[in-house]
N, C-alpha and C positions, 0 to 999 in steps of 0.2 A: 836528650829526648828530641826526636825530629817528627813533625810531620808529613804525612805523606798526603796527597790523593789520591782516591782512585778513581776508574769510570767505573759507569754504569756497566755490568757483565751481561752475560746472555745475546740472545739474537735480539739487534735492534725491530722496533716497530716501526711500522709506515703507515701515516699517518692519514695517507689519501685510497688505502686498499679497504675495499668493502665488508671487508669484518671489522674493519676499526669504526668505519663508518654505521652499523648494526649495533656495537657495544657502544657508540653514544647516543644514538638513538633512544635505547634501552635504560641507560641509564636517564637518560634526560625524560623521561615515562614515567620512572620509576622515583624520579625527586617532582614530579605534577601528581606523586599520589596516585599512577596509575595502576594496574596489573602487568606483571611479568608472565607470559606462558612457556611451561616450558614441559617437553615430552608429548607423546601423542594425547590426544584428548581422550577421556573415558565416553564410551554411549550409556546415557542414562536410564535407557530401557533396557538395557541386558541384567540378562540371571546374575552374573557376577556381582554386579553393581547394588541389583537387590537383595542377595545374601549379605554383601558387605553392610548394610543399612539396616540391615538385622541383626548382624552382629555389632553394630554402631549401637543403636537402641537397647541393646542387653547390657552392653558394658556401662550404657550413661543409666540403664535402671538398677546397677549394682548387683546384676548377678553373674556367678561364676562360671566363666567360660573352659572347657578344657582343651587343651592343645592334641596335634594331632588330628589322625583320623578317626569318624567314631568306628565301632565295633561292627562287628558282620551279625546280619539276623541271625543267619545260619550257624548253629556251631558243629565243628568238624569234630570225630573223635578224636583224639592224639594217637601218633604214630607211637608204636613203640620202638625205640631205640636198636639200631643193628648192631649186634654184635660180633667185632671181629674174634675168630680163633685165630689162635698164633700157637703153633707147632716149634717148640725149641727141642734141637737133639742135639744130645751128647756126642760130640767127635771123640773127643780123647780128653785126658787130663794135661794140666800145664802145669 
């Protein structure tokens, strides 16, 4: 039984390029206890943000939410279903 070594695989890092210098930043925030942000920020006065906190509020008061979109006021009749004819003729016998 032999050993071997190996190196390290993949593309090397560098050490002094500015994303490296960002992810220790970050991490070094992130071990002071600080916040990470990350993604665009939400605005806290938009319609979105206020449905979400209604739908937050319903689920923490234990009522059931349904998925999807809800229903149309309006309801349409039903089509009725078209019906193809199909015409088969007789050529000859085999």
């Amino acid at each position: 039984m032999s050993t071997k070594t190996t190196t390290k695989r993949g593309r090397p890092t560098v050490s002094t390029s500015a994303r490296q210098a960002r992810l220790e930043a970050r991490a070094t925030r992130v071990a002071a206890g600080g916040e990470v942000k990350r993604g665009r920020p939400a605005s806290t006065g938009s319609a979105r943000q206020a449905k979400l906190a209604i739908k937050a509020a319903k689920i923490a008061a234990g009522e059931m939410i349904k998925r999807g979109r809800p229903a149309s006021a309006v309801t349409k009749a039903p089509k009725a279903p078209k019906v193809k004819t199909v015409v088969v003729e007789a050529v000859g016998t085999i």
